[in-house]
N, C-alpha and C positions, 0 to 999 in steps of 0.2 A: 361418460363425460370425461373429456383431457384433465389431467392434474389443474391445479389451479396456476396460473401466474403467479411469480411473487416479484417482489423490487424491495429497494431502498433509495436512501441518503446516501452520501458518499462515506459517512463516516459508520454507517451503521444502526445510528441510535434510531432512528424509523424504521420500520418494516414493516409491509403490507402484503393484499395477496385480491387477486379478483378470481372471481370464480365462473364467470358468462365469460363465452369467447367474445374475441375482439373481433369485430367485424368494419371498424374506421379508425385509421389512422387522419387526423385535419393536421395541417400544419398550420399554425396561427403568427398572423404578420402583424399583431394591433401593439400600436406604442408600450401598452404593460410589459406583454410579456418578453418583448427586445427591450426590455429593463430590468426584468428580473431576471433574462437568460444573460444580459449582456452579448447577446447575437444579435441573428436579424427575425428571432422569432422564438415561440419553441413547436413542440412535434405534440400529437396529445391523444391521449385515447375517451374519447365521451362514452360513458357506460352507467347503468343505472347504481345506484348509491348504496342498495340492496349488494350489490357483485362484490363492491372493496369495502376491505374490513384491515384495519390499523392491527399487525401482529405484538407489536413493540414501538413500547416511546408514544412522545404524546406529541404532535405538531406545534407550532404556534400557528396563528392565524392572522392573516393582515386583513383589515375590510378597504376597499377601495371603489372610486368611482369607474367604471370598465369602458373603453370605448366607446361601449354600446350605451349608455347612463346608466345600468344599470349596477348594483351591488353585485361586488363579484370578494366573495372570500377566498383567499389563498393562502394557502396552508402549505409551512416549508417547518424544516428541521433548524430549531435555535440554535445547535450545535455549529453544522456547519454550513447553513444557509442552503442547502438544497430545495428549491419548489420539487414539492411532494404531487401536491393534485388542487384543483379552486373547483368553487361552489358558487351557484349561483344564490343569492338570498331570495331569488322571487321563483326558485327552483332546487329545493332542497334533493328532490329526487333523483339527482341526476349528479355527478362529478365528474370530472375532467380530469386522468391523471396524466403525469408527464413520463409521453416515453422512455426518454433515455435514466428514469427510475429502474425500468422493467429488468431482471437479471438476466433476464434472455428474452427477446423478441423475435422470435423465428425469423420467419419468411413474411416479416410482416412490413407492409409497403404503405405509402403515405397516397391516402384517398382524393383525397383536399384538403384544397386551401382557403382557410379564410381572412378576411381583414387584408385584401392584395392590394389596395389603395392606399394602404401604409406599410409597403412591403420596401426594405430598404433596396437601394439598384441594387447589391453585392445578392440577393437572396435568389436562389433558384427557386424558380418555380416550374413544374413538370407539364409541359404545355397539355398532357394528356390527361391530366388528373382535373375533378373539378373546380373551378374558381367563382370563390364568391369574396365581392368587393368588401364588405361591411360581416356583420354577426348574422348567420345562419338562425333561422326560426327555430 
């Protein structure tokens, strides 16, 4: 098996590591997360919850209502505001971390997209790649 992934916060006080390879990159266009990136989106690796393990530091956690209605936990560094990864409440098993945590993401290319119905004009989207309107099942 590959060494494991590791990332962080910007400042360091998080640090995490997955351990399953990445196999999708989504890029996600829903009103949240072009609020909490201050873009037009963010980038994100969906991976079972079991894979990433917090090495350092404790997150905070914001609860929120998500595009989709449903409870979406996100979890960023109080230090200095970096989204870390979010959590679904009606799906524990599963987290979302945010790519540009990753300290190195290889060769790793963005699969889809989701939430393109609130995808700001300026946002590229890869006509090649998949597109789904709203939240994937």
């Amino acid at each position: 098996m590959p060494a494991p992934l590791s990332g962080s916060c910007l400042c360091g006080a998080i640090r995490y590591t997955i351990s399953a390879p990445v196999t999708e990159l989504r890029a996600c266009h829903c009103t949240h997360c072009q609020k909490t990136s201050g873009a037009g989106g963010s980038v994100n690796v969906p991976l079972a919850a079991d894979a990433f393990k917090i090495t350092q530091g404790t997150p905070k956690r914001y609860a929120a209502k998500a595009d989709s209605g449903r409870t979406l936990f996100r979890f960023f560094c109080a230090e200095c505001g970096s989204p870390i990864y979010s959590q679904r409440e009606s799906n524990p098993a599963m987290v979302t971390v945010r790519a540009g945590t990753l300290d190195n993401a290889g060769e790793m290319k963005i699969t889809a997209h989701i939430w393109t119905k609130s995808a700001r004009p300026w946002s590229h989207i890869d006509p090649a790649a998949k597109q789904i309107p709203g939240q994937p099942n």
